[in-house]
N, C-alpha and C positions, 0 to 999 in steps of 0.2 A: 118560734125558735129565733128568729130573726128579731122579735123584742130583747128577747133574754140575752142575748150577745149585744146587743147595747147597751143593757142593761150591766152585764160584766166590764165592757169595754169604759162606760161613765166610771165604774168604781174604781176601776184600778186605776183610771187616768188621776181622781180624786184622793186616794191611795196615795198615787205616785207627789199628787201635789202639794197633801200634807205634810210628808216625808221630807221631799225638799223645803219648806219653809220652814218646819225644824229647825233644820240641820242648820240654815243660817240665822236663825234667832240664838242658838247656841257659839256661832262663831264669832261675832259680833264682837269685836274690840272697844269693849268699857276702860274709862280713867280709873283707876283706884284711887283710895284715901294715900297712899304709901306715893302713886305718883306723883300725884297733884303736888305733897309736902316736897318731896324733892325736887320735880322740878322748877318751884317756886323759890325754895329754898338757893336753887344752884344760879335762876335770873338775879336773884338779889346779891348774890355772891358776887356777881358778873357788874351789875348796874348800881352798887352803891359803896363808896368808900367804907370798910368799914377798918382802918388803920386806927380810927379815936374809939376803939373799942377793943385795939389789943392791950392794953392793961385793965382795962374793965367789962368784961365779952357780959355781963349782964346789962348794960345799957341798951343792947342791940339786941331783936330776936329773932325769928320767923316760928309761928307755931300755927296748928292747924283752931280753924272756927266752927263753925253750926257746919252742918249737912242738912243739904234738903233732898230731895228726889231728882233734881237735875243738875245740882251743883254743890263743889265743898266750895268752903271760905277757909282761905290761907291767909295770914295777918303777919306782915312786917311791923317790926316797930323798931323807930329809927332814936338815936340817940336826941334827937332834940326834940324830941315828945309828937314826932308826928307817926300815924297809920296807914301805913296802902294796906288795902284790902283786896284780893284776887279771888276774882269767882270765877274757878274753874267747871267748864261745861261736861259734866261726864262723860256724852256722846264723842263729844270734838276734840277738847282736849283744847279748845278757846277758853282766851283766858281774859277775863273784862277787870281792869283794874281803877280802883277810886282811892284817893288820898282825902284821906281825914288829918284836920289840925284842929285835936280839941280845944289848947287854948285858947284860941282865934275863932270858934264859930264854923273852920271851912270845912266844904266839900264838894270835891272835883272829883269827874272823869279824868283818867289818867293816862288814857289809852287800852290797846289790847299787846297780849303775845301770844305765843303758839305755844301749848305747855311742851309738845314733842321737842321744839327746839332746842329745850333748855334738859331734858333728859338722856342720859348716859344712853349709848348703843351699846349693847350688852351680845 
């Protein structure tokens, strides 16, 4: 009798612990595709002049890139033909930025930002 009550007592504790682990794999706060673009979208807004682009707003862009399994790529492109590239971390919402100048050959580390920083509080 005395086994079979441990016996219960293991399952339910087992029960109890699949149930909670659940429940936070579900709560878990993922970056979306929609965030990433906008809060990249609203740093660029903030961190680069874009005045030589109100008579021509096609010179300048920000669009979304590839998706992988732990990151999108967000792509500025700046009126004088250079690319930052931000690879937003799904988990974290870190954001690792590299400027390309394809005329010239370059490519740099650009630094990081924090994608919440630069997202609206709703």
């Amino acid at each position: 009798m005395i086994v079979s009550m441990k016996q219960i007592a293991f399952s339910f504790a087992l029960i109890l612990l699949l149930l909670c682990s659940c429940g936070s794999n579900t709560t878990k706060s993922e970056i979306t595709a929609e965030m990433a673009y906008e809060g990249v979208n609203n740093y660029c807004h903030s961190a680069y002049d874009w005045s030589v682009a109100k008579d021509n707003p096609d010179i300048m862009g920000v669009q979304m890139g590839e998706e992988t399994d732990s990151t999108y790529k967000v792509v500025f492109r700046s009126y004088t033909g250079a690319f930052v590239n931000f690879y937003v971390d799904k988990a974290s919402g870190t954001t690792r930025m590299v400027e390309k100048v394809p005329s010239l050959n370059i490519e740099e580390d650009a630094g990081t930002i924090e994608l919440f920083d630069y997202l609206e509080k709703k």
